[in-house]
C-alpha positions, 0 to 999 in steps of 0.5 A, spaced: 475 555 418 472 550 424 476 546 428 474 540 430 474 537 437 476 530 437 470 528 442 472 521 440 478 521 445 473 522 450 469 516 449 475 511 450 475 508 456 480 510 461 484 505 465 484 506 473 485 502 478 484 503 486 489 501 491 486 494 496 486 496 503 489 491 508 488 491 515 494 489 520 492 483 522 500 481 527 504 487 529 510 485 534 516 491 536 515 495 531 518 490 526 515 485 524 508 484 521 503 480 518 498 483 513 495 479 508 497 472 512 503 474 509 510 476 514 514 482 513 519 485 516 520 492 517 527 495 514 527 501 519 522 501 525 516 503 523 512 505 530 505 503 532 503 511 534 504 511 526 499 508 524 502 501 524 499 497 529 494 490 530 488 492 525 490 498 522 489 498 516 494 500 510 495 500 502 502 497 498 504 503 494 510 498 492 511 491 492 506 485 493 501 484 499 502 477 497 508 477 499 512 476 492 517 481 493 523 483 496 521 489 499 514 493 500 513 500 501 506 501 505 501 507 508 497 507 514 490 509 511 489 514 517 496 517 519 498 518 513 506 514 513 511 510 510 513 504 512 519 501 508 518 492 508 522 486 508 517 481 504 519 474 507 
């Protein structure tokens, strides 16, 4: 008996997105940033050494870079780290 493969699957197309880069435009005492001409405040100190400095670029993992939220999480593009946000 022949199996039949449905190839048909792999025709469909398949949702994928990509996470926006943002850059850091105002980084003050590690808790307090601009980004995306939007303010947020960090809900932990969130260290310019990290990778949260003025130009360094990031991606929101949750919330919004509009700042339509109540809290944000993003990543420094070159560390690697977390920051947890206050959207204001």
């Amino acid at each position: 008996m022949k199996r039949i493969f449905p190839i048909s699957l792999f025709l469909l197309p398949i949702p994928s997105f990509a996470l926006m880069e943002y850059t850091i435009q105002v980084a003050h005492n590690d808790d307090f940033f601009i980004i995306n001409d939007e303010k947020f405040s960090a809900q932990t100190y969130c260290y310019s050494w990290d990778g949260f400095d003025e130009g360094n670029r990031v991606v929101f993992i949750e919330g919004s870079p509009y700042g339509a939220c109540v809290n944000a999480t993003i990543v420094s593009i070159d560390t690697g780290e977390k920051c947890e946000l206050w959207c204001e």
